[in-house]
Each structure stands twice: as structure tokens, then as C-alpha cells.
KOLPAPA-578190 format. One record per atom (N, C-alpha, C, CB): residue number from 0; atom name; x, y, z. Coordinates in steps of 0.1 Angstrom, whole numbers, plus 2048, in hexadecimal, padded with zeros to 3 digits. Glycine has a CB too. Example, Ala and Ser with C-alpha at 12.3 -4.5 7.8 and 13.67 -1.06 7.14 Angstrom:
BEGIN
<rec><gukol>0</gukol><guvex>N</guvex><u>884</u><v>7C7</v><w>84E</w></rec>
<rec><gukol>0</gukol><guvex>CA</guvex><u>87B</u><v>7D3</v><w>84E</w></rec>
<rec><gukol>0</gukol><guvex>C</guvex><u>884</u><v>7DF</v><w>84E</w></rec>
<rec><gukol>0</gukol><guvex>CB</guvex><u>871</u><v>7D3</v><w>85A</w></rec>
<rec><gukol>1</gukol><guvex>N</guvex><u>880</u><v>7EA</v><w>847</w></rec>
<rec><gukol>1</gukol><guvex>CA</guvex><u>889</u><v>7F5</v><w>847</w></rec>
<rec><gukol>1</gukol><guvex>C</guvex><u>881</u><v>800</v><w>84F</w></rec>
<rec><gukol>1</gukol><guvex>CB</guvex><u>88D</u><v>7FA</v><w>839</w></rec>
END
This chain:
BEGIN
<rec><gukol>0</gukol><guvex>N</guvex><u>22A</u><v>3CF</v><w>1A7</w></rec>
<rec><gukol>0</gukol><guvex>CA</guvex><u>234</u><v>3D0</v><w>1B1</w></rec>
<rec><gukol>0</gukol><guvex>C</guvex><u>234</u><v>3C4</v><w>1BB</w></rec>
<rec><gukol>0</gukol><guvex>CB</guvex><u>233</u><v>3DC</v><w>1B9</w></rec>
<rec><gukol>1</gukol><guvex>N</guvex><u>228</u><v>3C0</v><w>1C1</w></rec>
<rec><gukol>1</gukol><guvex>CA</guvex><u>22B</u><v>3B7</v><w>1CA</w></rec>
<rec><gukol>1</gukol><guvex>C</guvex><u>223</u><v>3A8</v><w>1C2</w></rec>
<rec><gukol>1</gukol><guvex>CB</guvex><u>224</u><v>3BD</v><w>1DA</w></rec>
<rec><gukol>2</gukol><guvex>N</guvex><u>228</u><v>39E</v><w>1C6</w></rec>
<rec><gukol>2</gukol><guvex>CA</guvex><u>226</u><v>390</v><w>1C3</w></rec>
<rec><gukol>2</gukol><guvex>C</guvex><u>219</u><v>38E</v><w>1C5</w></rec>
<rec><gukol>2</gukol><guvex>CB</guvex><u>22F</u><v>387</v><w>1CA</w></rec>
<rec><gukol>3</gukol><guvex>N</guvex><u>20F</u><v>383</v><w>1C3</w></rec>
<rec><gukol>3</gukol><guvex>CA</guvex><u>207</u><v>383</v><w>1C9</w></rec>
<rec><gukol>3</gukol><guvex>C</guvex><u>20A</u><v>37F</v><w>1D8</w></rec>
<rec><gukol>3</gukol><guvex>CB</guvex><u>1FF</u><v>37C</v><w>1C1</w></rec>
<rec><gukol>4</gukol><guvex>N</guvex><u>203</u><v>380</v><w>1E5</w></rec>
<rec><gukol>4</gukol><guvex>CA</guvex><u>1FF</u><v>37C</v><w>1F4</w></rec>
<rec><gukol>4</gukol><guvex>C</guvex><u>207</u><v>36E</v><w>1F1</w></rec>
<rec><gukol>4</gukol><guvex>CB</guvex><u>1EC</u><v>37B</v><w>1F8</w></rec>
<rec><gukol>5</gukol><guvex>N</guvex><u>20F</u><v>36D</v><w>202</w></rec>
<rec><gukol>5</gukol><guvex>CA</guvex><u>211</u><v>35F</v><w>207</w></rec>
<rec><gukol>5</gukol><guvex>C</guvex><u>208</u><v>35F</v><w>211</w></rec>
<rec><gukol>5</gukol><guvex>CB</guvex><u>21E</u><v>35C</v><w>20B</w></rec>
<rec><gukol>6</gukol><guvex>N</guvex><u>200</u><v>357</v><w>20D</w></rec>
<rec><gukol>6</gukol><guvex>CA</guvex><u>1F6</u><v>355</v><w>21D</w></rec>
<rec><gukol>6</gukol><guvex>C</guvex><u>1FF</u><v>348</v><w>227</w></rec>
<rec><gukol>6</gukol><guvex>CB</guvex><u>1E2</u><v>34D</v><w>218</w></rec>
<rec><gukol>7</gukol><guvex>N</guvex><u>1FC</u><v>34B</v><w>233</w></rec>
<rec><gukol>7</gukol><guvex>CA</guvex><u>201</u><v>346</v><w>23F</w></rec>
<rec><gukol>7</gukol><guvex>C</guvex><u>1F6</u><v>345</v><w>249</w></rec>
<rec><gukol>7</gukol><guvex>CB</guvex><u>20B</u><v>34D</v><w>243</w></rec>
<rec><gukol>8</gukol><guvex>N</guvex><u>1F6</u><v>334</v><w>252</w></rec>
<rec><gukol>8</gukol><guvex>CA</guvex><u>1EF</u><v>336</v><w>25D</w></rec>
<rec><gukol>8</gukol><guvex>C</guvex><u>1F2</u><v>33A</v><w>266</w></rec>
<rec><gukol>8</gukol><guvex>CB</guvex><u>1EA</u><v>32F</v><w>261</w></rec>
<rec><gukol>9</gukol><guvex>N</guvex><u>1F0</u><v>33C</v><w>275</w></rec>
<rec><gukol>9</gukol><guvex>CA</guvex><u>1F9</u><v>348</v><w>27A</w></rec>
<rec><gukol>9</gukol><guvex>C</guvex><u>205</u><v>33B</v><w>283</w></rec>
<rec><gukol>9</gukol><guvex>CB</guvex><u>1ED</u><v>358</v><w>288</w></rec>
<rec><gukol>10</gukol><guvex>N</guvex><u>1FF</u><v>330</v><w>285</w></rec>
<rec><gukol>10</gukol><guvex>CA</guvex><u>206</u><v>327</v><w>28B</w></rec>
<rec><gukol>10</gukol><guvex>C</guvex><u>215</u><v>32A</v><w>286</w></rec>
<rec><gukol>10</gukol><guvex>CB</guvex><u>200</u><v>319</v><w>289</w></rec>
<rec><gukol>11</gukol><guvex>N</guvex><u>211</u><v>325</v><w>27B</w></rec>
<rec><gukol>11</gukol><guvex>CA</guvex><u>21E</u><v>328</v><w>26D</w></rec>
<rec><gukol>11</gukol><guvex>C</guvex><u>225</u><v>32F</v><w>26B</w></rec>
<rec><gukol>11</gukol><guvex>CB</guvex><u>21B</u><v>32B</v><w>261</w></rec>
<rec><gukol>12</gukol><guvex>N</guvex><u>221</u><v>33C</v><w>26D</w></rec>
<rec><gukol>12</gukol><guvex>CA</guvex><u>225</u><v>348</v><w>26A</w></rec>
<rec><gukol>12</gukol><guvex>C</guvex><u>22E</u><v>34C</v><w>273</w></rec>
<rec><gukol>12</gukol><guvex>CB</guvex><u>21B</u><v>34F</v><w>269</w></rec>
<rec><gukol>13</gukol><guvex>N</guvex><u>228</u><v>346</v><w>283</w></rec>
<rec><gukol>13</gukol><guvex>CA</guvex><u>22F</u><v>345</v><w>28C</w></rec>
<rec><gukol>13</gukol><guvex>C</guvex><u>23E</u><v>341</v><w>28D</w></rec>
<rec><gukol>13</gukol><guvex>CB</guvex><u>229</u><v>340</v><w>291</w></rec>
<rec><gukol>14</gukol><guvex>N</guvex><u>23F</u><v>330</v><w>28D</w></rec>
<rec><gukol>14</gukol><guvex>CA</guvex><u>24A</u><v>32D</v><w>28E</w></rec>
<rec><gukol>14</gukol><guvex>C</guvex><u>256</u><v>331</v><w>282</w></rec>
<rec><gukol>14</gukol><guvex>CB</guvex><u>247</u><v>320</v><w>290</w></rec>
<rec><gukol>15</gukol><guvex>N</guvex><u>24E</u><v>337</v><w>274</w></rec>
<rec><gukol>15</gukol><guvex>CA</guvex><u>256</u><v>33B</v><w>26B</w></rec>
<rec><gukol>15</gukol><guvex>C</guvex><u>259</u><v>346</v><w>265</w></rec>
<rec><gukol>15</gukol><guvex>CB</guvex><u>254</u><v>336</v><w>263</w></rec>
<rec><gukol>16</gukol><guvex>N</guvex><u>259</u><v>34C</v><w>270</w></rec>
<rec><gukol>16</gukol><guvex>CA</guvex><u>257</u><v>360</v><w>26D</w></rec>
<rec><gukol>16</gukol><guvex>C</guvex><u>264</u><v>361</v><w>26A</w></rec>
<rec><gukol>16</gukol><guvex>CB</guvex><u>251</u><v>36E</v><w>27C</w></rec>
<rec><gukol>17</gukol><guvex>N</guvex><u>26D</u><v>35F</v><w>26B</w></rec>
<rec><gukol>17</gukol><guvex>CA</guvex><u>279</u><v>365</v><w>263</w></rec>
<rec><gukol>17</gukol><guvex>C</guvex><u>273</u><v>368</v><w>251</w></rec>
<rec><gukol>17</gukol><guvex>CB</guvex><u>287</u><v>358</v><w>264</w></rec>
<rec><gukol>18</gukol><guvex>N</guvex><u>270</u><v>359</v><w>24F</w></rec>
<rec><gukol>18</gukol><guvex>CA</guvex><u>26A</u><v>359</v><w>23F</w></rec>
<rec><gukol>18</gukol><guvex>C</guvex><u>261</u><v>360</v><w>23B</w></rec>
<rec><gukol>18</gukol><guvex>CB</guvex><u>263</u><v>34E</v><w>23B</w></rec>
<rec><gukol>19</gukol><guvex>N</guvex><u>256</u><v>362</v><w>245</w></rec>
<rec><gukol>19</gukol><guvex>CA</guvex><u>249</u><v>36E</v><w>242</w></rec>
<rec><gukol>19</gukol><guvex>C</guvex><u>251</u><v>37B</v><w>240</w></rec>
<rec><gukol>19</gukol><guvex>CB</guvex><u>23D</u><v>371</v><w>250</w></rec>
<rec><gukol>20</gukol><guvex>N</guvex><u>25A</u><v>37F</v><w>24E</w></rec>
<rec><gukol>20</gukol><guvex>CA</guvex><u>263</u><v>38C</v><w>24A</w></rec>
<rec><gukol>20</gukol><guvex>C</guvex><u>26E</u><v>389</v><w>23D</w></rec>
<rec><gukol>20</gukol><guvex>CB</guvex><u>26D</u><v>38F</v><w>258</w></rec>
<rec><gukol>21</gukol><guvex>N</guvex><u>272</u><v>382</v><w>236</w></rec>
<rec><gukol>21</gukol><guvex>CA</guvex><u>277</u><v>381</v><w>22D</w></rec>
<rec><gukol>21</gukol><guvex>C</guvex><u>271</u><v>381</v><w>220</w></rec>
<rec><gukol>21</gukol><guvex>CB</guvex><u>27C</u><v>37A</v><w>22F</w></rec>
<rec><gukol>22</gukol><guvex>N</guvex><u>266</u><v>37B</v><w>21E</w></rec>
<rec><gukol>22</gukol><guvex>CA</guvex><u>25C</u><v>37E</v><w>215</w></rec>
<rec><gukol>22</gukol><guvex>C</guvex><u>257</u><v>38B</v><w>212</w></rec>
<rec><gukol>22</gukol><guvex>CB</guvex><u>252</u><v>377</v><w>218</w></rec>
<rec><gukol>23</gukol><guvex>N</guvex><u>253</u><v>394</v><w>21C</w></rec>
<rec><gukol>23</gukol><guvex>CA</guvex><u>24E</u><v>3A0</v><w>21C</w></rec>
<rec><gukol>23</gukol><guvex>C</guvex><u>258</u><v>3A8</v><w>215</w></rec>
<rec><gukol>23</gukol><guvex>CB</guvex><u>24B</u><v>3A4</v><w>22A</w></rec>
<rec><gukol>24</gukol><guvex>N</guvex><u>266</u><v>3A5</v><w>219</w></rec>
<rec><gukol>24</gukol><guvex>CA</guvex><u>272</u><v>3AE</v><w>217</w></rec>
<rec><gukol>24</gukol><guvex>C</guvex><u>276</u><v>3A9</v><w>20B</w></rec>
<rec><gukol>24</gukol><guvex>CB</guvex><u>27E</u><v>3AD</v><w>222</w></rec>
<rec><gukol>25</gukol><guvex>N</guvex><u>271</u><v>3A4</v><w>201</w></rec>
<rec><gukol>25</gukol><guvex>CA</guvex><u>275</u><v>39C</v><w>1F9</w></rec>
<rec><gukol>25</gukol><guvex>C</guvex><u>269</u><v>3A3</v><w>1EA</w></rec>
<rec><gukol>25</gukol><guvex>CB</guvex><u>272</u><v>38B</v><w>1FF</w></rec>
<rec><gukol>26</gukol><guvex>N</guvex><u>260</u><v>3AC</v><w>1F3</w></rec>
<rec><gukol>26</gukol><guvex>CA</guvex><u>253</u><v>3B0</v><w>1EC</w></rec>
<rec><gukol>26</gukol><guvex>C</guvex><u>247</u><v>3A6</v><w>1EB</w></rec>
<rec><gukol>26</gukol><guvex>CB</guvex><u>258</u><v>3B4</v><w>1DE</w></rec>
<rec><gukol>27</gukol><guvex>N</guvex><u>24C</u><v>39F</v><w>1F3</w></rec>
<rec><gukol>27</gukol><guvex>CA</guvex><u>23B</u><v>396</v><w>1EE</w></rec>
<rec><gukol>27</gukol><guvex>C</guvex><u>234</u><v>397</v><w>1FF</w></rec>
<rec><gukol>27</gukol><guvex>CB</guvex><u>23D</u><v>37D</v><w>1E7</w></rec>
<rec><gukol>28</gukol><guvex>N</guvex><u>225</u><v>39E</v><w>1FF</w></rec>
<rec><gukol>28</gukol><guvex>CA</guvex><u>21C</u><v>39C</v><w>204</w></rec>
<rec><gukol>28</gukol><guvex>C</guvex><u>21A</u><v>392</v><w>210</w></rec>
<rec><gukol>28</gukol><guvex>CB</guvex><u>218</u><v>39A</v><w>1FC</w></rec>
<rec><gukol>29</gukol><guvex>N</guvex><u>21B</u><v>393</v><w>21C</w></rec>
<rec><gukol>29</gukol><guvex>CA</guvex><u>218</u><v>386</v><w>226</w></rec>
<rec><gukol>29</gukol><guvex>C</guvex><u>20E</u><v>389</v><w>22F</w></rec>
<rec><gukol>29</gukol><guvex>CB</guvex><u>225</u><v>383</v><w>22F</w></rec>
<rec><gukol>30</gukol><guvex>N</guvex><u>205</u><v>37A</v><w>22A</w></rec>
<rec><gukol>30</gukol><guvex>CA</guvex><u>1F5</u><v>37E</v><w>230</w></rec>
<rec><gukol>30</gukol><guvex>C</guvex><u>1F5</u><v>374</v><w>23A</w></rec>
<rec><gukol>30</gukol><guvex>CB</guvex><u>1E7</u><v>37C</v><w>225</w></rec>
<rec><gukol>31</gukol><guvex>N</guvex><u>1F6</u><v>374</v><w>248</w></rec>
<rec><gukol>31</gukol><guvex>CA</guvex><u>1F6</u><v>36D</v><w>252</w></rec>
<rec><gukol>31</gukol><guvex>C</guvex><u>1E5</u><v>36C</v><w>259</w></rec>
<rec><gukol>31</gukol><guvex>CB</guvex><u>200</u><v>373</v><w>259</w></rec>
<rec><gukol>32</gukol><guvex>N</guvex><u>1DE</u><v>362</v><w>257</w></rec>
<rec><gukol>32</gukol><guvex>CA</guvex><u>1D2</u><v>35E</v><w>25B</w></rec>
<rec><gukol>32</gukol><guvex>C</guvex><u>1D1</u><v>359</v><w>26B</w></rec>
<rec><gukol>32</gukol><guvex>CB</guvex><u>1CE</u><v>354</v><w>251</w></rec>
<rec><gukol>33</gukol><guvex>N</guvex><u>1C7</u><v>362</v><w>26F</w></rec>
<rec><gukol>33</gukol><guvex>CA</guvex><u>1C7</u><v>35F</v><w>280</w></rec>
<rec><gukol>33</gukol><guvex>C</guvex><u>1B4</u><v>35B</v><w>283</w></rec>
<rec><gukol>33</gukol><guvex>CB</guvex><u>1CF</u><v>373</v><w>28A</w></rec>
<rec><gukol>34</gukol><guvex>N</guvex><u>1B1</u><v>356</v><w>28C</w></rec>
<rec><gukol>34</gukol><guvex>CA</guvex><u>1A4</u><v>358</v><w>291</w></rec>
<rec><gukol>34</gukol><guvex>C</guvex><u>19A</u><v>360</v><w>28E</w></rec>
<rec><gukol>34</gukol><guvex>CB</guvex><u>1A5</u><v>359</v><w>29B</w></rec>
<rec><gukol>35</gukol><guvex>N</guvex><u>1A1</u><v>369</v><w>28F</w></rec>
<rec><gukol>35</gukol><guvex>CA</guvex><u>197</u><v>379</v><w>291</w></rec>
<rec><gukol>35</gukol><guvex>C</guvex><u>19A</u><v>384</v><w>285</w></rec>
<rec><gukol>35</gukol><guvex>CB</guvex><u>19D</u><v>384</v><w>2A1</w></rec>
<rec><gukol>36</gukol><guvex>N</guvex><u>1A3</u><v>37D</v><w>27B</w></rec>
<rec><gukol>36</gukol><guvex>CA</guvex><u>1A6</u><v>388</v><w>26F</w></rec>
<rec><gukol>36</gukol><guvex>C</guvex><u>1AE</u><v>37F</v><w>269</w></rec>
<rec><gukol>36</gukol><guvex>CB</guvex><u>1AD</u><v>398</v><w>271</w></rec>
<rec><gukol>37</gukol><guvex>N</guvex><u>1B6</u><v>38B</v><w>260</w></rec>
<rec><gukol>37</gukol><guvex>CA</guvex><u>1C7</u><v>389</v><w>25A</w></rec>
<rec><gukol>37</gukol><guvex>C</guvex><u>1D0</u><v>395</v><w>25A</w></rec>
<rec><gukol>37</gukol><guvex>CB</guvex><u>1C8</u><v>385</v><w>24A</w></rec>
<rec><gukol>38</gukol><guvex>N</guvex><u>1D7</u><v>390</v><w>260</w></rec>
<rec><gukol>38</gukol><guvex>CA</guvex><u>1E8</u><v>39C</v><w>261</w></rec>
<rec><gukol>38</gukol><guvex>C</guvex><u>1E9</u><v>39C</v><w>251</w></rec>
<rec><gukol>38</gukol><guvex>CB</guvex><u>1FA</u><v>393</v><w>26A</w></rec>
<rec><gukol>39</gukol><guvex>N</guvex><u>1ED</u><v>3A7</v><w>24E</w></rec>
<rec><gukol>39</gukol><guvex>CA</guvex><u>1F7</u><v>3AA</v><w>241</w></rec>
<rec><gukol>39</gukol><guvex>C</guvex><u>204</u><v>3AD</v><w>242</w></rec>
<rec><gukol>39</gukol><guvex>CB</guvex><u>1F3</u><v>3B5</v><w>239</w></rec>
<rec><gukol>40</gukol><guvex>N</guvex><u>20F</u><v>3AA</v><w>23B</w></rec>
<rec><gukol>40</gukol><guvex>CA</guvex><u>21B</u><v>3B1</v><w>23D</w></rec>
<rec><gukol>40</gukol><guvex>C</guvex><u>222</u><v>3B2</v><w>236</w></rec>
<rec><gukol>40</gukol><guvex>CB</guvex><u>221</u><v>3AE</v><w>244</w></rec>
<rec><gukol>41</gukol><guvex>N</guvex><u>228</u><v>3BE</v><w>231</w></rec>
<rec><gukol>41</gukol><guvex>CA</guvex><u>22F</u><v>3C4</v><w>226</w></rec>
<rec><gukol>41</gukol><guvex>C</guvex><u>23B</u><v>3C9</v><w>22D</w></rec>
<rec><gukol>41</gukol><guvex>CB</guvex><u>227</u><v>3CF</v><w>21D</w></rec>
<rec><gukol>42</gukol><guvex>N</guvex><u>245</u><v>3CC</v><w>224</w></rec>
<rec><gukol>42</gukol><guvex>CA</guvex><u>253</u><v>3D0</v><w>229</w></rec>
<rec><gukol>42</gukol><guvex>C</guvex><u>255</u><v>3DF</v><w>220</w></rec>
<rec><gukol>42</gukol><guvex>CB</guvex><u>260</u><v>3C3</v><w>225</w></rec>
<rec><gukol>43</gukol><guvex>N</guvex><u>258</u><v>3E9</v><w>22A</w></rec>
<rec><gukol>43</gukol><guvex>CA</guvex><u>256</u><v>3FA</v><w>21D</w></rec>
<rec><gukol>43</gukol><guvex>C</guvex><u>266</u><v>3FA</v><w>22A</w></rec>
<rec><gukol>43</gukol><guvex>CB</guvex><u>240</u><v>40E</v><w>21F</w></rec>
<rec><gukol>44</gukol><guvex>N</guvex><u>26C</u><v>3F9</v><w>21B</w></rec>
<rec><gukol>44</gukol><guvex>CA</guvex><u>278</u><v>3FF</v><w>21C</w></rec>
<rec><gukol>44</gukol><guvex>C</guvex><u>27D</u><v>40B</v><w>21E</w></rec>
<rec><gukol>44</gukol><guvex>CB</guvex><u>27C</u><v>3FD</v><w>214</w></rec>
<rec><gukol>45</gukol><guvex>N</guvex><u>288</u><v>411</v><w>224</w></rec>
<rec><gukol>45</gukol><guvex>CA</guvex><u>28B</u><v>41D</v><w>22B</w></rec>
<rec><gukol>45</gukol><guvex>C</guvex><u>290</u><v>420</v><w>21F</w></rec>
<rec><gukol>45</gukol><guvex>CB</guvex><u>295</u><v>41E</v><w>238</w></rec>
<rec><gukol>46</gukol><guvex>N</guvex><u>28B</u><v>431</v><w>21F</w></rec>
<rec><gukol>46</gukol><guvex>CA</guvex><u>291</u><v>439</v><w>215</w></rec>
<rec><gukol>46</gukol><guvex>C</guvex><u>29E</u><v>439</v><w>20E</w></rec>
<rec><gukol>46</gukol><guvex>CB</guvex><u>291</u><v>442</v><w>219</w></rec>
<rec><gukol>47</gukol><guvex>N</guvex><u>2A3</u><v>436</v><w>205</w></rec>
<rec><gukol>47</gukol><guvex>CA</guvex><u>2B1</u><v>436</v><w>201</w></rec>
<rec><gukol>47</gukol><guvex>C</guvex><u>2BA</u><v>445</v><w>206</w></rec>
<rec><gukol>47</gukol><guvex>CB</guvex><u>2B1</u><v>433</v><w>1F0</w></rec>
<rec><gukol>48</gukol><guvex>N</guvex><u>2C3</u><v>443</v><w>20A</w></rec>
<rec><gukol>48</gukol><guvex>CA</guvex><u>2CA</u><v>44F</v><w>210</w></rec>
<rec><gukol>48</gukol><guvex>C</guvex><u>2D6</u><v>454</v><w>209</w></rec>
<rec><gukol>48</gukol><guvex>CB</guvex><u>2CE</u><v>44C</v><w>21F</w></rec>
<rec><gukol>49</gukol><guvex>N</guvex><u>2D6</u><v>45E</v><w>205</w></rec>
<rec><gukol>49</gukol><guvex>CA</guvex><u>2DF</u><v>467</v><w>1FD</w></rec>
<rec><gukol>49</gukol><guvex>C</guvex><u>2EB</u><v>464</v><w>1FF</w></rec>
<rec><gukol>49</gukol><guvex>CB</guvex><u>2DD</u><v>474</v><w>200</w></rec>
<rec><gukol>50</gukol><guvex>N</guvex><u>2F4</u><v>45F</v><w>1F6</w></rec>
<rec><gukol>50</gukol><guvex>CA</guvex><u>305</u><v>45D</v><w>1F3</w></rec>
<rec><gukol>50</gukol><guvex>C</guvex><u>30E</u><v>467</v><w>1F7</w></rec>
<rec><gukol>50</gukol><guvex>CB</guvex><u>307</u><v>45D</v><w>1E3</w></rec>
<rec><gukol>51</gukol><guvex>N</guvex><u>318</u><v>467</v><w>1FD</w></rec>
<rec><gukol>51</gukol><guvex>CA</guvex><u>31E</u><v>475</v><w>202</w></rec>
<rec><gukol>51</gukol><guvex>C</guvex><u>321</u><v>47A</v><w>1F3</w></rec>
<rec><gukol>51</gukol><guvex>CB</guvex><u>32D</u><v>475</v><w>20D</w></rec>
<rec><gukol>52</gukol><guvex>N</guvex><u>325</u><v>470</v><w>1E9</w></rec>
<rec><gukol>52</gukol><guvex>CA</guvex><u>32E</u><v>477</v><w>1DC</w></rec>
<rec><gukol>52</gukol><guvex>C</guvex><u>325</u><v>47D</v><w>1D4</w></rec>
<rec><gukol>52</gukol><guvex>CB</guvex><u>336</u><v>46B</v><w>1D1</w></rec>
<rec><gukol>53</gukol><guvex>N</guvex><u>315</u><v>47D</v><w>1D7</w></rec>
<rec><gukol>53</gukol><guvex>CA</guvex><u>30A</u><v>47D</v><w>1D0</w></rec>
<rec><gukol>53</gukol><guvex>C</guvex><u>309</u><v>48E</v><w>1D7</w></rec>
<rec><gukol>53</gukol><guvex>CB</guvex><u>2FD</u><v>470</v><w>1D2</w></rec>
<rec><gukol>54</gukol><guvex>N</guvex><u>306</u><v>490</v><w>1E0</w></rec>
<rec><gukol>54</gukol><guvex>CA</guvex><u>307</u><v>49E</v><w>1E9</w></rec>
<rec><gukol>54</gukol><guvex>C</guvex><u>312</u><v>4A8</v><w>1E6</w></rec>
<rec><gukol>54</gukol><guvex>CB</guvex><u>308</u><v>49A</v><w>1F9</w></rec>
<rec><gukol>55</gukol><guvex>N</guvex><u>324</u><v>49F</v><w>1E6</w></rec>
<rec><gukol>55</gukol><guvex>CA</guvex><u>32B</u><v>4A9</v><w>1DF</w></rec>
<rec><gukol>55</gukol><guvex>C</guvex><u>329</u><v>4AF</v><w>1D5</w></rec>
<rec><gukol>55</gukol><guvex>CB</guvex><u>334</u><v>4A5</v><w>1DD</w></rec>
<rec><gukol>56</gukol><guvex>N</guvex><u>323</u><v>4A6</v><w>1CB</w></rec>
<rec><gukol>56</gukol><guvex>CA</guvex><u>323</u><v>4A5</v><w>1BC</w></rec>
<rec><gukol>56</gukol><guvex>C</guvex><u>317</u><v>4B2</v><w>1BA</w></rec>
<rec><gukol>56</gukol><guvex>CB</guvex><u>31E</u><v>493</v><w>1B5</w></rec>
<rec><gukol>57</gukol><guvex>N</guvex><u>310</u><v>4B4</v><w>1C5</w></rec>
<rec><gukol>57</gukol><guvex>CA</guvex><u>309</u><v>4C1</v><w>1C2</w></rec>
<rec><gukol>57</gukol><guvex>C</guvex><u>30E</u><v>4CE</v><w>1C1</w></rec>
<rec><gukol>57</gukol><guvex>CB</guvex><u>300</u><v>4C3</v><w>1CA</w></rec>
<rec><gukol>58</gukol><guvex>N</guvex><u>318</u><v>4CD</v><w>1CB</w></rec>
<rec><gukol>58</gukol><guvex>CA</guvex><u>320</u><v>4D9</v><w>1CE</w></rec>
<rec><gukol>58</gukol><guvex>C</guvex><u>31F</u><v>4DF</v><w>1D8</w></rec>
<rec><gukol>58</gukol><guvex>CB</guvex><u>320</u><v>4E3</v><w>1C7</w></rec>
<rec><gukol>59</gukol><guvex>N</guvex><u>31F</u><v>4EF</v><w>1DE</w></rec>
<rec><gukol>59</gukol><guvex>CA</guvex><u>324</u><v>4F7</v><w>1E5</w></rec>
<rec><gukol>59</gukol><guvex>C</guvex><u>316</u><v>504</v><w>1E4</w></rec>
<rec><gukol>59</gukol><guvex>CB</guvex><u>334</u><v>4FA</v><w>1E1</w></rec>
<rec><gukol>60</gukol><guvex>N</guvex><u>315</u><v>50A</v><w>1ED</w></rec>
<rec><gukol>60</gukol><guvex>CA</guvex><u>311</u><v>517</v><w>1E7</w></rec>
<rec><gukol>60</gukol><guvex>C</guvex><u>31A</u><v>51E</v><w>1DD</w></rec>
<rec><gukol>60</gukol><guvex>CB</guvex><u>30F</u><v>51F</v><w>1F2</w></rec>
<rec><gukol>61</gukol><guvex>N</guvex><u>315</u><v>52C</v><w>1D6</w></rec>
<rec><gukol>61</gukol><guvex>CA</guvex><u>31E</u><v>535</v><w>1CE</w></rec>
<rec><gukol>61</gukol><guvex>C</guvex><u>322</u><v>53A</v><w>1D7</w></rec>
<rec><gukol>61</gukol><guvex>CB</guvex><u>319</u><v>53E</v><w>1C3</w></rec>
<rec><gukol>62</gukol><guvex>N</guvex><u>32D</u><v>53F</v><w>1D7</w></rec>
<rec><gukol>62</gukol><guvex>CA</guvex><u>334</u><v>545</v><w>1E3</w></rec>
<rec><gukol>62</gukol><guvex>C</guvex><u>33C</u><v>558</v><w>1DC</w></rec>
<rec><gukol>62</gukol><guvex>CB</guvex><u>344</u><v>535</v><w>1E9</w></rec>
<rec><gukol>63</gukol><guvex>N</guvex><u>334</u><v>557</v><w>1D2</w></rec>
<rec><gukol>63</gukol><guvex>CA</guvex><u>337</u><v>561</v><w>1C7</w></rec>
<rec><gukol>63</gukol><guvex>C</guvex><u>334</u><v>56F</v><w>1C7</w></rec>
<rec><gukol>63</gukol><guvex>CB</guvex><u>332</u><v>55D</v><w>1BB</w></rec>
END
């Protein structure tokens, strides 16, 4: 599923975080290296949400 890691220094990471957030959202891995560790960052997409035509298409209670 995910690509291998883009690693990033955080300087970097900094001025180009649109890209880090675009990368992540993109499925690939963003490893941002700091002093004291590394940030990870992945993008988990919101649930896909049900179609109204998909809900009609179930129907109604029996009303029988």
C-alpha cells in the first residue's frame, strides 16, 4: 500500500509542507527528521459516505 518513506529534514519539511501534506495524501509515508526524534505522517482518509441512490436502492421497510 504505501511507497517506501520520504524522508525530510525538518528545516525542509518546513518551508515545503504543502508537499509533505501532499505526499502523505498521495499514500506515500512522510518522515520528517528533527533533533530529538522523527515525525511520521500518513494521510487516513475519511470514510467513504453512502450515495443517496445507493440508500434508495435498498428500499423501505415492508409495510405489509
Amino acid at each position: 500500500m504505501f511507497e517506501q518513506a520520504r524522508v525530510w529534514e525538518r528545516a525542509e519539511a518546513e518551508k515545503r509542507f504543502a508537499e509533505v501534506l501532499d505526499g502523505a495524501k498521495a499514500g506515500r509515508l512522510q518522515r520528517v527528521s528533527d533533533v530529538d526524534g522523527v515525525f511520521e505522517i500518513k494521510f487516513n482518509a475519511a470514510s467513504p459516505k453512502e450515495t443517496a441512490g445507493r440508500v434508495l436502492a435498498r428500499g423501505g421497510p415492508d409495510t405489509k
